[in-house]
N, CA, C and O atoms as a GROMACS GRO file, in nm:
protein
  548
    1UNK      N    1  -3.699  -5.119   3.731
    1UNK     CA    2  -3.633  -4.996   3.692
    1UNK      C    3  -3.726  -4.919   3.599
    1UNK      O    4  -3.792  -4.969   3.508
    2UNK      N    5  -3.724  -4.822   3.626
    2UNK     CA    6  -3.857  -4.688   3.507
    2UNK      C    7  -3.745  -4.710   3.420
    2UNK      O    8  -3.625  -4.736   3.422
    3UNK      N    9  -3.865  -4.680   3.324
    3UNK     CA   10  -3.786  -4.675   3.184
    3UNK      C   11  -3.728  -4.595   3.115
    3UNK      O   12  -3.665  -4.607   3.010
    4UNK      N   13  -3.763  -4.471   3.206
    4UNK     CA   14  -3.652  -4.357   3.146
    4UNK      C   15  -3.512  -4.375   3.171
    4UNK      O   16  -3.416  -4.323   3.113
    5UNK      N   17  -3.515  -4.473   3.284
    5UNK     CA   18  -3.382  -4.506   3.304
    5UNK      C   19  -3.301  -4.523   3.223
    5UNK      O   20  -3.192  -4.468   3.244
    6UNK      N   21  -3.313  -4.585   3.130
    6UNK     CA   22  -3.310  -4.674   3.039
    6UNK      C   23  -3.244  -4.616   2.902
    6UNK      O   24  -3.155  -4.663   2.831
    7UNK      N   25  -3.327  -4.486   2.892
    7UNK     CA   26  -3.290  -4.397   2.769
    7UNK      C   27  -3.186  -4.386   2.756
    7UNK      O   28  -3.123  -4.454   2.837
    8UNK      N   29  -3.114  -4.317   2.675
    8UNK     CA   30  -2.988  -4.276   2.657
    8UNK      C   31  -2.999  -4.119   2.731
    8UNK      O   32  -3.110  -4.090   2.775
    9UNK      N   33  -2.904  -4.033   2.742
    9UNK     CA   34  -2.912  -3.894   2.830
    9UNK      C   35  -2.900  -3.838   2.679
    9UNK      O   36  -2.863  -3.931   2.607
   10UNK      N   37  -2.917  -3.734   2.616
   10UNK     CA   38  -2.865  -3.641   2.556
   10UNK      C   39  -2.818  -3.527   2.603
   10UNK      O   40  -2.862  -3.469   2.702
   11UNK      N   41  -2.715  -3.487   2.526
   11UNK     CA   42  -2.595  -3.398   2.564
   11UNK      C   43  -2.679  -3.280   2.592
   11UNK      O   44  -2.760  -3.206   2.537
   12UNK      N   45  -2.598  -3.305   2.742
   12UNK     CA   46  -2.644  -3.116   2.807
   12UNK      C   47  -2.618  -2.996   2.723
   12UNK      O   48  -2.520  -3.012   2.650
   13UNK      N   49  -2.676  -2.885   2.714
   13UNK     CA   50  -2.636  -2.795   2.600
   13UNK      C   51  -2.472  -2.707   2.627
   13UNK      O   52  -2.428  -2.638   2.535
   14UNK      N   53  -2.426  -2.714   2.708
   14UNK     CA   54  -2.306  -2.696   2.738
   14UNK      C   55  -2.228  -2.800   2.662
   14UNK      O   56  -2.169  -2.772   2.557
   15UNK      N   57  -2.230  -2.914   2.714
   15UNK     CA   58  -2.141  -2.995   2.619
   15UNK      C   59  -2.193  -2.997   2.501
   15UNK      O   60  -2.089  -3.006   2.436
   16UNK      N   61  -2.281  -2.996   2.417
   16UNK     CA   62  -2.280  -2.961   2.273
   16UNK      C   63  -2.228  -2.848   2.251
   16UNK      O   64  -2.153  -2.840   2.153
   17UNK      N   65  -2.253  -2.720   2.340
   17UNK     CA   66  -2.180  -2.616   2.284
   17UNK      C   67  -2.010  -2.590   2.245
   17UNK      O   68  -1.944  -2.521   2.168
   18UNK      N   69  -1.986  -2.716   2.374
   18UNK     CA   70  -1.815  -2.733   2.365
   18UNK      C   71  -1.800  -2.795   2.240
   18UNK      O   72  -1.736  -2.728   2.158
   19UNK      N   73  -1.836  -2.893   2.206
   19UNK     CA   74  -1.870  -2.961   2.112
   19UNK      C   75  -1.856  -2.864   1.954
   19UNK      O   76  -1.777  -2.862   1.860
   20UNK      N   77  -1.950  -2.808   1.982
   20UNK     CA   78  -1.981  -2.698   1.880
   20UNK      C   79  -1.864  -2.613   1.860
   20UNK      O   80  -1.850  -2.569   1.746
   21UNK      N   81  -1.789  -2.586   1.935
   21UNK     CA   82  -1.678  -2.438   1.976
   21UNK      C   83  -1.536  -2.543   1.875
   21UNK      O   84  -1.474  -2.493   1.781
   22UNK      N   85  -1.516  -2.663   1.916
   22UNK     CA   86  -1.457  -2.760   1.915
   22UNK      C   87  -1.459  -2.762   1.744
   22UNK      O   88  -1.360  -2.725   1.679
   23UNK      N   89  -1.555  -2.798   1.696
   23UNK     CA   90  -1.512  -2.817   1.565
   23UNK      C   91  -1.515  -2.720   1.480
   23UNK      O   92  -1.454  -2.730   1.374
   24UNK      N   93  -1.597  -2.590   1.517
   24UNK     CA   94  -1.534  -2.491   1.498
   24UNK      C   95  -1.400  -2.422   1.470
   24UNK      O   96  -1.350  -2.352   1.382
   25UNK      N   97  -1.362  -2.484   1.598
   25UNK     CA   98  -1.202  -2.423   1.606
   25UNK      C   99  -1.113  -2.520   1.488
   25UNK      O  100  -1.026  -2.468   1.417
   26UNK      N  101  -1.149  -2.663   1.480
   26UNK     CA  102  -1.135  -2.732   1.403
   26UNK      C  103  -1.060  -2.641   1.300
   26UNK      O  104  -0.948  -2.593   1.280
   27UNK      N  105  -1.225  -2.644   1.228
   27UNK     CA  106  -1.228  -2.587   1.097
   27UNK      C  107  -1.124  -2.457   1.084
   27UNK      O  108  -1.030  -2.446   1.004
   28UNK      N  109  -1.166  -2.366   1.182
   28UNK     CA  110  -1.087  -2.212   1.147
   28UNK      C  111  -0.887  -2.249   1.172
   28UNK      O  112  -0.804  -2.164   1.138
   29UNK      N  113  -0.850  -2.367   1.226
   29UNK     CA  114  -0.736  -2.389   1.212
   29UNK      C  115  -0.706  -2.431   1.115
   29UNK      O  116  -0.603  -2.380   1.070
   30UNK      N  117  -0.769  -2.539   1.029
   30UNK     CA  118  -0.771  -2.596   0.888
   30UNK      C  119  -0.752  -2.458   0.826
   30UNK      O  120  -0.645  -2.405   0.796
   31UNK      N  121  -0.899  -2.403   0.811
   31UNK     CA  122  -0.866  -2.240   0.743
   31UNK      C  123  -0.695  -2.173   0.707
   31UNK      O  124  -0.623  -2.136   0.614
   32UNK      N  125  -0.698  -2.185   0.823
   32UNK     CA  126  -0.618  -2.064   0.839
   32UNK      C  127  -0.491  -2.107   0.806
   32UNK      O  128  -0.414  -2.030   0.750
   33UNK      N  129  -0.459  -2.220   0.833
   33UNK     CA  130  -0.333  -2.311   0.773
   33UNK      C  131  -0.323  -2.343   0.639
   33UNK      O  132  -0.212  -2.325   0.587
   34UNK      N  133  -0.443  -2.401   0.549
   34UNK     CA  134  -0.436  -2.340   0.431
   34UNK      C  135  -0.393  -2.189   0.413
   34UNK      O  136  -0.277  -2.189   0.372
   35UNK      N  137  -0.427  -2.098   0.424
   35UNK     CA  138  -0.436  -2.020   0.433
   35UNK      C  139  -0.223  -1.966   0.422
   35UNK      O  140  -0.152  -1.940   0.325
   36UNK      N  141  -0.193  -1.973   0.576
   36UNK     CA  142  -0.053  -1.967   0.572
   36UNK      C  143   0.005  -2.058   0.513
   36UNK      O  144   0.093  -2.094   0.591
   37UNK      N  145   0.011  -2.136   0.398
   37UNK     CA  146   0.039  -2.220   0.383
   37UNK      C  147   0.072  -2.138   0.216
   37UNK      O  148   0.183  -2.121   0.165
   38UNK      N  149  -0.042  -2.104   0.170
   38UNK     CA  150  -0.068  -2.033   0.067
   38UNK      C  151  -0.019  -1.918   0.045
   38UNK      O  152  -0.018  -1.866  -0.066
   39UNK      N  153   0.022  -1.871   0.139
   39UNK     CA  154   0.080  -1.779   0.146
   39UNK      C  155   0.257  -1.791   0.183
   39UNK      O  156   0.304  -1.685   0.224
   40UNK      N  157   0.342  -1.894   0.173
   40UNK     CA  158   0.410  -1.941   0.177
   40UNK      C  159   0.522  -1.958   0.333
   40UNK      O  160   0.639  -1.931   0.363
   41UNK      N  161   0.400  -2.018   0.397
   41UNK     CA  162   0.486  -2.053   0.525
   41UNK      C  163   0.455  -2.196   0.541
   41UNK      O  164   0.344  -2.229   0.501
   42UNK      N  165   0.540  -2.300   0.598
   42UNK     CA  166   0.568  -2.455   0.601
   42UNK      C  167   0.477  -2.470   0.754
   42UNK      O  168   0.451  -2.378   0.831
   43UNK      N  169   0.446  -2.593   0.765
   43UNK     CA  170   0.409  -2.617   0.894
   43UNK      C  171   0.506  -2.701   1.008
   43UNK      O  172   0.556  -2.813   1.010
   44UNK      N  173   0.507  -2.602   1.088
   44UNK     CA  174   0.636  -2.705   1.189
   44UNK      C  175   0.554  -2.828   1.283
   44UNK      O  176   0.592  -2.944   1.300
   45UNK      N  177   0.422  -2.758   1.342
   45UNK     CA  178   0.368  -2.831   1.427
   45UNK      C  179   0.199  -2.787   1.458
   45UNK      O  180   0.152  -2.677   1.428
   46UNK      N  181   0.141  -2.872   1.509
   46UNK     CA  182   0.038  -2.818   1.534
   46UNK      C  183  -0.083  -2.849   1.652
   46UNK      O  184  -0.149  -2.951   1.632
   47UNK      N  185  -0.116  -2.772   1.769
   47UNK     CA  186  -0.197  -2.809   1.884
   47UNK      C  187  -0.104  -2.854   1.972
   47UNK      O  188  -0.132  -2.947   2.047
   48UNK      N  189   0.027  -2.791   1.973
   48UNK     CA  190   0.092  -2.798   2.092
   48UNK      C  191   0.072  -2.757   2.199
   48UNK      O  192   0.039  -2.639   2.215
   49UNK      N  193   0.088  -2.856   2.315
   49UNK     CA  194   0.033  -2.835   2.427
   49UNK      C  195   0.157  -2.823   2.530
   49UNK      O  196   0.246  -2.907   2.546
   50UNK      N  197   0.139  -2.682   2.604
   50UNK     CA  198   0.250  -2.760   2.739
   50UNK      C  199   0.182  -2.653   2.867
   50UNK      O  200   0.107  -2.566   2.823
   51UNK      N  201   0.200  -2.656   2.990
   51UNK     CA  202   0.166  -2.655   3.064
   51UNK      C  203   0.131  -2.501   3.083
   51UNK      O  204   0.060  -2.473   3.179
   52UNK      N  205   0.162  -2.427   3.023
   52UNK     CA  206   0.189  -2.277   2.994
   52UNK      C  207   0.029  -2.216   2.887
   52UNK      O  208  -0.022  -2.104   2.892
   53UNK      N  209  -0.017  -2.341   2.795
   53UNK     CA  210  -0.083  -2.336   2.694
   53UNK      C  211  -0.083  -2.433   2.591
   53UNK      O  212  -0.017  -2.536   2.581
   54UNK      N  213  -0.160  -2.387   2.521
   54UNK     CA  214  -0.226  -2.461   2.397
   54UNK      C  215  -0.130  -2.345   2.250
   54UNK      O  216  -0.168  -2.230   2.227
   55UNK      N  217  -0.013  -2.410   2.175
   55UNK     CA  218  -0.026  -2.327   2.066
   55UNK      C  219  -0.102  -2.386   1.954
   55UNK      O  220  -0.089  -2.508   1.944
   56UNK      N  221  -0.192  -2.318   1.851
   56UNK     CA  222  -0.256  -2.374   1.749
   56UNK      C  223  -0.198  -2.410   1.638
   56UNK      O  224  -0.200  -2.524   1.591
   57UNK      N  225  -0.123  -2.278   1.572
   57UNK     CA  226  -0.013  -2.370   1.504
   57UNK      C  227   0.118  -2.307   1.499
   57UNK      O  228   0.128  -2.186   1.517
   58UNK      N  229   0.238  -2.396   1.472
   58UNK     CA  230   0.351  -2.306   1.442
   58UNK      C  231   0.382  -2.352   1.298
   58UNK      O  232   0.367  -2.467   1.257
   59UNK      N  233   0.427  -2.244   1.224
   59UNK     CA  234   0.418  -2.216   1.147
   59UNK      C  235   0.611  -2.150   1.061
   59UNK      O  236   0.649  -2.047   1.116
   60UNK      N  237   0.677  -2.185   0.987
   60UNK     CA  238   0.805  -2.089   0.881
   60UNK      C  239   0.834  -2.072   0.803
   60UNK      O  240   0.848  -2.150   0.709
   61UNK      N  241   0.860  -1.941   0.809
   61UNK     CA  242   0.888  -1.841   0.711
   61UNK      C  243   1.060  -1.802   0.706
   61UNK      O  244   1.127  -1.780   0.807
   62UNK      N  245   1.107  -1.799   0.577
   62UNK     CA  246   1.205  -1.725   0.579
   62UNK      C  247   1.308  -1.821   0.694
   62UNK      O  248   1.341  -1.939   0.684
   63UNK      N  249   1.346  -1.702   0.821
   63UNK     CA  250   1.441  -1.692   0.923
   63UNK      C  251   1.388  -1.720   1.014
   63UNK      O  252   1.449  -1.759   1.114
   64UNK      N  253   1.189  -1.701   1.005
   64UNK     CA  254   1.138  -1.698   1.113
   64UNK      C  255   1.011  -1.837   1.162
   64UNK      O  256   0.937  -1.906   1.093
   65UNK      N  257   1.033  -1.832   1.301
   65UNK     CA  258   0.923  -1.956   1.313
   65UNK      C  259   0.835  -1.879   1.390
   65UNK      O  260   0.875  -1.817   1.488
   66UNK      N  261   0.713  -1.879   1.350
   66UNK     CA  262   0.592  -1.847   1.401
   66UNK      C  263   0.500  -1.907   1.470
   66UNK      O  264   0.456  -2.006   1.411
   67UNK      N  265   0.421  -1.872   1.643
   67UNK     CA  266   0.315  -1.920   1.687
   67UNK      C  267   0.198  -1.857   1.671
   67UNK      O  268   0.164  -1.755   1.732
   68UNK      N  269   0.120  -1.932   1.568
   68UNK     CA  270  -0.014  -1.890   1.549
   68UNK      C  271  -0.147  -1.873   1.618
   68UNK      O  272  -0.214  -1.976   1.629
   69UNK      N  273  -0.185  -1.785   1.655
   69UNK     CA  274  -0.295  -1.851   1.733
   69UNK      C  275  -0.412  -1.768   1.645
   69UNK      O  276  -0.419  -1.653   1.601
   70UNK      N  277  -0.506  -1.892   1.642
   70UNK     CA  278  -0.593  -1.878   1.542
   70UNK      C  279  -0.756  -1.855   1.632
   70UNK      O  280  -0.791  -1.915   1.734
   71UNK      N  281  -0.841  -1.743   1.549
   71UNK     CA  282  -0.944  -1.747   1.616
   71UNK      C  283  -1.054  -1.740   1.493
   71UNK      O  284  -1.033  -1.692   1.382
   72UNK      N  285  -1.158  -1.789   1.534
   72UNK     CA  286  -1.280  -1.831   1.424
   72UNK      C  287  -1.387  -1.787   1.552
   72UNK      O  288  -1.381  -1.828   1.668
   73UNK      N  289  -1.497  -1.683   1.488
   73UNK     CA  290  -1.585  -1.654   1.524
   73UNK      C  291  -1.726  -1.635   1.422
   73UNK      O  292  -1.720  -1.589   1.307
   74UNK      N  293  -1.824  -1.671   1.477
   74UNK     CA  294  -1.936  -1.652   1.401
   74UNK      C  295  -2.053  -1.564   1.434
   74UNK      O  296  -2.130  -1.601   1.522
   75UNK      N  297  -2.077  -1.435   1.363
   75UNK     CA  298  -2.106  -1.300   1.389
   75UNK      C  299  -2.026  -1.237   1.491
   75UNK      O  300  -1.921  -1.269   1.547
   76UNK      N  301  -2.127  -1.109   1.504
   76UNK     CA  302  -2.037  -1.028   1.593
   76UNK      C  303  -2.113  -0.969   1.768
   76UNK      O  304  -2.087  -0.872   1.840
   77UNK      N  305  -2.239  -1.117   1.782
   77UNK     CA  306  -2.300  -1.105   1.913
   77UNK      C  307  -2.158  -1.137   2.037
   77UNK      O  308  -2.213  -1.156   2.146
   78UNK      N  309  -2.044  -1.145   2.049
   78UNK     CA  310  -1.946  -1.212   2.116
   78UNK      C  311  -1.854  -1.115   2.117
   78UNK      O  312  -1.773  -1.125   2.209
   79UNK      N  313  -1.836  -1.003   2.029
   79UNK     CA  314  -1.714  -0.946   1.928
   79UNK      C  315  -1.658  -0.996   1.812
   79UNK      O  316  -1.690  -1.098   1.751
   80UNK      N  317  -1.573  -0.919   1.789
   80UNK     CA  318  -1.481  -0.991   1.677
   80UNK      C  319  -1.373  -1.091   1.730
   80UNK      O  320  -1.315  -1.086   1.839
   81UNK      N  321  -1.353  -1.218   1.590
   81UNK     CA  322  -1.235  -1.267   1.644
   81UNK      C  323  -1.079  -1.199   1.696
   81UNK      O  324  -1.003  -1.256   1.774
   82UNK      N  325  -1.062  -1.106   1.650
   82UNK     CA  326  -0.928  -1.023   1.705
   82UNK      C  327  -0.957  -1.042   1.864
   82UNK      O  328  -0.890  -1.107   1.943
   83UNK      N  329  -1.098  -0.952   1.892
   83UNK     CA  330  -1.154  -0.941   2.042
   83UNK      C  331  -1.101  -1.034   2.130
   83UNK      O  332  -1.028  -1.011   2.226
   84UNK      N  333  -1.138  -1.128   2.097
   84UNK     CA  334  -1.111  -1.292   2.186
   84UNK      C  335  -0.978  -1.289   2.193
   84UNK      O  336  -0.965  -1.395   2.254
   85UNK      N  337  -0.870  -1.251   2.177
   85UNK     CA  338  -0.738  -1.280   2.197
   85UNK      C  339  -0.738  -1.175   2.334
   85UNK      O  340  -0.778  -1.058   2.330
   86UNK      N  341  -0.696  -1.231   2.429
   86UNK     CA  342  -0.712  -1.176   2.522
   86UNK      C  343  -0.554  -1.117   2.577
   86UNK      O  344  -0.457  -1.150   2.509
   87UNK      N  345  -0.527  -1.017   2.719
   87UNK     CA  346  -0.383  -1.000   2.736
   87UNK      C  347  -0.363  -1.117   2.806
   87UNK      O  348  -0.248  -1.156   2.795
   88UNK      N  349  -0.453  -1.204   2.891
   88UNK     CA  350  -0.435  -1.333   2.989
   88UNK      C  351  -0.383  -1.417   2.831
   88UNK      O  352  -0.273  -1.472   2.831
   89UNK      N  353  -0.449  -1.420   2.734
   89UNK     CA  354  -0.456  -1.555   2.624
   89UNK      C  355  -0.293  -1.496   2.567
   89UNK      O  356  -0.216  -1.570   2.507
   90UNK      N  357  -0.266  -1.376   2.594
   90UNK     CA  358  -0.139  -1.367   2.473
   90UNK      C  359  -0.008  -1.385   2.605
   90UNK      O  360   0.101  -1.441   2.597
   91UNK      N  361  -0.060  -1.329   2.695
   91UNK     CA  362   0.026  -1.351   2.789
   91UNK      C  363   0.098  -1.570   2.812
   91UNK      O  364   0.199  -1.633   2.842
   92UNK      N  365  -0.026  -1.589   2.777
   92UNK     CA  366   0.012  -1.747   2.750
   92UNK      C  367   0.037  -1.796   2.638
   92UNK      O  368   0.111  -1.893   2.650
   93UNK      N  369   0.007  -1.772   2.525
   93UNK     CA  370   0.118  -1.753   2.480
   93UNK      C  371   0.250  -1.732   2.449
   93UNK      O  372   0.328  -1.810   2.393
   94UNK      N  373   0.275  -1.590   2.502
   94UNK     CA  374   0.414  -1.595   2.488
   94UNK      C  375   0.480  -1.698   2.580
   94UNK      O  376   0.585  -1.750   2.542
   95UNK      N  377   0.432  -1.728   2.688
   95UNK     CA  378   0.523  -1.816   2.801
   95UNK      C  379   0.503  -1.961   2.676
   95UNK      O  380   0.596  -1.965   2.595
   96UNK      N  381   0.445  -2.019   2.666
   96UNK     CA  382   0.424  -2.178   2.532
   96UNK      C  383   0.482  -2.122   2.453
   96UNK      O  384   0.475  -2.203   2.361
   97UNK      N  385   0.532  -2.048   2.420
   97UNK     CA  386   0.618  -2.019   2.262
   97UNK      C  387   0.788  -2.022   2.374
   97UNK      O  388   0.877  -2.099   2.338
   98UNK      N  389   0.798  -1.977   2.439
   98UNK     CA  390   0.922  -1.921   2.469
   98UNK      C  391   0.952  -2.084   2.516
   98UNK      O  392   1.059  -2.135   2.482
   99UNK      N  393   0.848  -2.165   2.600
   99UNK     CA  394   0.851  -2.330   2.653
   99UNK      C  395   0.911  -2.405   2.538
   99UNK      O  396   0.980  -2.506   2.556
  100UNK      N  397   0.886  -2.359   2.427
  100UNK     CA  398   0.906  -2.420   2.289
  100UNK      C  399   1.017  -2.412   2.249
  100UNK      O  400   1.077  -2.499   2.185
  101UNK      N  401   1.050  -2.328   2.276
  101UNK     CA  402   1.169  -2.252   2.188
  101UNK      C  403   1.300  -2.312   2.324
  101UNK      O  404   1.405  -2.371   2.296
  102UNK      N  405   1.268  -2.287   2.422
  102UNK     CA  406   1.369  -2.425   2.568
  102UNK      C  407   1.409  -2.611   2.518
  102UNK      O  408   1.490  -2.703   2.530
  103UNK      N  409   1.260  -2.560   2.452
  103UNK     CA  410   1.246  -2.763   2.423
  103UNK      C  411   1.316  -2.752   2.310
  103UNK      O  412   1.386  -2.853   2.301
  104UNK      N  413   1.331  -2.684   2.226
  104UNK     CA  414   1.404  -2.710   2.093
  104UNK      C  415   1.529  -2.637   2.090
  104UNK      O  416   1.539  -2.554   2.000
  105UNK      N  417   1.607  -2.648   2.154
  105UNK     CA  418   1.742  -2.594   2.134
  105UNK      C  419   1.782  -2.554   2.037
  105UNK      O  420   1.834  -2.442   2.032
  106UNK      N  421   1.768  -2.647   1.908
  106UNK     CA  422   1.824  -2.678   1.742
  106UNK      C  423   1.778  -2.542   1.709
  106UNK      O  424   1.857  -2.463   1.657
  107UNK      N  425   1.628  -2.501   1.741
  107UNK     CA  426   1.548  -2.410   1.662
  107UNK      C  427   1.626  -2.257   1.661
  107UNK      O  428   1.595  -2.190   1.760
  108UNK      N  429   1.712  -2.197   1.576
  108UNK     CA  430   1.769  -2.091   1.550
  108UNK      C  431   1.677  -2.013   1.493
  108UNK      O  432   1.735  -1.906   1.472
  109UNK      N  433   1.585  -2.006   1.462
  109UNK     CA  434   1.452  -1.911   1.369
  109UNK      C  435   1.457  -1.804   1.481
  109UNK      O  436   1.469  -1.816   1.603
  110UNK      N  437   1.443  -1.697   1.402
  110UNK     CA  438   1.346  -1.583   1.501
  110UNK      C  439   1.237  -1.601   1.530
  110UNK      O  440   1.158  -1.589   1.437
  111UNK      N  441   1.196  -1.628   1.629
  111UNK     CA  442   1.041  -1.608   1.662
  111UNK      C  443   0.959  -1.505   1.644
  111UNK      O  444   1.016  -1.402   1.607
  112UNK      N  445   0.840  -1.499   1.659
  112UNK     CA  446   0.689  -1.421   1.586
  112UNK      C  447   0.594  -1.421   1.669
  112UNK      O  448   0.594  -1.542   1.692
  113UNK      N  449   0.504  -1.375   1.739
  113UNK     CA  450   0.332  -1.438   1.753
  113UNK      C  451   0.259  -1.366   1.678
  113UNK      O  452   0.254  -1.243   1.674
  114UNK      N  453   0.178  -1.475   1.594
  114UNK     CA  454   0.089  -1.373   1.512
  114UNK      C  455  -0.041  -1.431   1.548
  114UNK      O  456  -0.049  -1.527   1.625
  115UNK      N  457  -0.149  -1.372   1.490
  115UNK     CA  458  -0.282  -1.444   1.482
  115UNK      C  459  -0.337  -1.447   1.371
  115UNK      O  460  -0.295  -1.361   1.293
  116UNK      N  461  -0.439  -1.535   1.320
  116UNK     CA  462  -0.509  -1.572   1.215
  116UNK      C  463  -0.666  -1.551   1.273
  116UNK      O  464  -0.705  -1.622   1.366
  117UNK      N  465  -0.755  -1.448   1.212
  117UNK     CA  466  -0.850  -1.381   1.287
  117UNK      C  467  -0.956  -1.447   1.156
  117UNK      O  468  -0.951  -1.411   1.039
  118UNK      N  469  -1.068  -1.571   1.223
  118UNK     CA  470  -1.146  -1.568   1.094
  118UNK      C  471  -1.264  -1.514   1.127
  118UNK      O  472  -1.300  -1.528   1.244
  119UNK      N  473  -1.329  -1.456   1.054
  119UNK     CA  474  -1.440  -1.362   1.047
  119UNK      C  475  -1.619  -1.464   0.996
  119UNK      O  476  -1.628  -1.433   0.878
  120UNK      N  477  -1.718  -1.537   1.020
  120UNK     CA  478  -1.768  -1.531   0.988
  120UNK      C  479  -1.917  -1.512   0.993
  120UNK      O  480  -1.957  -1.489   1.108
  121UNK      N  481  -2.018  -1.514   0.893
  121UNK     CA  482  -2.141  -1.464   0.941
  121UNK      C  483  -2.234  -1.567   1.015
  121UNK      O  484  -2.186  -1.663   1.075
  122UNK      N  485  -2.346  -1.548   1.010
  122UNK     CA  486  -2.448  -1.566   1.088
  122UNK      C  487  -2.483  -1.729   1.030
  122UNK      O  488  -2.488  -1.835   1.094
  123UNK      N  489  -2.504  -1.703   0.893
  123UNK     CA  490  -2.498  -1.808   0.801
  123UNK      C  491  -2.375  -1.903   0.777
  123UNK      O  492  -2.388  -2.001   0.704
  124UNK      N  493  -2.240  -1.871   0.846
  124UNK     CA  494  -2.136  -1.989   0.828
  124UNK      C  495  -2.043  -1.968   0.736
  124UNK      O  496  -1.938  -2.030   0.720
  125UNK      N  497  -2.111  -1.828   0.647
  125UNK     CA  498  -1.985  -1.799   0.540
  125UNK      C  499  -1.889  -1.745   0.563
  125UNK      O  500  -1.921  -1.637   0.612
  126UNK      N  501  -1.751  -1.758   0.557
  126UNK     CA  502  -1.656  -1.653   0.546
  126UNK      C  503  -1.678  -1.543   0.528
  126UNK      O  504  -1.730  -1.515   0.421
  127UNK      N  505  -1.648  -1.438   0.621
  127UNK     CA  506  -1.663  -1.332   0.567
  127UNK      C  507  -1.490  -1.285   0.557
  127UNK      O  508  -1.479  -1.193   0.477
  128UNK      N  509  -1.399  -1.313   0.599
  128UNK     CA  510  -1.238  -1.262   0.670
  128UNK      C  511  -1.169  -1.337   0.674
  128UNK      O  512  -1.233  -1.438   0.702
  129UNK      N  513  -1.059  -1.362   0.662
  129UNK     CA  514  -0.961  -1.429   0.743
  129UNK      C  515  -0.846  -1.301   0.726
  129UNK      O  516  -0.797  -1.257   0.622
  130UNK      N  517  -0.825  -1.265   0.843
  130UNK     CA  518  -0.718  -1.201   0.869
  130UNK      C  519  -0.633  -1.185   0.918
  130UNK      O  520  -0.658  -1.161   1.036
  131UNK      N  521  -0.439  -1.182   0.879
  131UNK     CA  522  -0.357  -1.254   0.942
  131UNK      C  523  -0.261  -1.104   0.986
  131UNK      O  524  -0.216  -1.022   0.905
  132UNK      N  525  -0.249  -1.099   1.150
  132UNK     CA  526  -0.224  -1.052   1.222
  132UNK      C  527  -0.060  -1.059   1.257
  132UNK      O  528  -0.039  -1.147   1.341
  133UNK      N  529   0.063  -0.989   1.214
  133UNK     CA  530   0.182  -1.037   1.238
  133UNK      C  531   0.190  -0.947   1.376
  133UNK      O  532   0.131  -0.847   1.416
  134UNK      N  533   0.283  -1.026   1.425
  134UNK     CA  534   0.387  -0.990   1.591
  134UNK      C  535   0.257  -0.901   1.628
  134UNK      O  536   0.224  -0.794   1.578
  135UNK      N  537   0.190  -0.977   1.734
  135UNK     CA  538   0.072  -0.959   1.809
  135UNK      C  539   0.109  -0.928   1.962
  135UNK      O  540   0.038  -0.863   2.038
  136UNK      N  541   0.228  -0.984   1.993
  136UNK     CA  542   0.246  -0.893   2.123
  136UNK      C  543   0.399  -0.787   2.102
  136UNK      O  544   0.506  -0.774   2.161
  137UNK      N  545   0.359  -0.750   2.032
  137UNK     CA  546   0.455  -0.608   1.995
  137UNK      C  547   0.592  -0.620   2.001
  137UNK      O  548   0.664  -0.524   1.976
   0.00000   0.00000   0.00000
């Protein structure tokens, strides 16, 4: 057997980039949950998944329960994080929030979609976090 065989592979740059996007997103959900958190909303749940979508977090206030969807971007070669929320991404959304709101009968809250838009530079710093209420109107 050659001995490159042998090596280990290192990660194609795609999967590091997922990789990369991944803890990214990590972080800007951490963010941003501090964040609403601090600003005085409780956490109901978080990285719910159902067949409709991914919600990042839900989030209550008051009367109301909120699905967050959080975006973290670094510079502005891509757009801004607002940008990335797409009508396909909110459109799924709303269907995973409304899936949610079927699964939980109990849940009497008004519902919300908002977004948590983090902003940062080139260098990794914060530049933003900006929180976006009732995002599909």
């Amino acid at each position: 057997m050659h001995p490159s065989l042998l090596q280990p592979k290192s990660p194609s740059p795609l999967r590091k980039r997922s990789r990369n996007n991944q803890s990214l997103g990590l972080y800007g959900e951490n963010l941003a949950l501090t964040y609403l958190i601090s600003h005085g909303f409780t956490l109901v749940a978080r990285n719910v998944r159902s067949r409709y979508g991914e919600i990042d977090l839900i989030v209550r206030k008051d009367n109301r329960i909120i699905f967050a969807e959080v975006k973290t971007r670094i510079g502005i070669k891509y757009g801004s994080s607002l940008d990335a929320i797409t009508s396909y991404k909110l459109r799924s959304l709303t269907l995973a929030s409304k899936y949610y709101l079927l699964s939980h009968p109990k849940c009497s809250l008004s519902p919300r979609i908002d977004a948590v838009c983090i902003q940062m530079n080139d260098d990794k710093k914060i530049q933003s976090v900006t929180h976006i209420e009732n995002i599909s109107g």
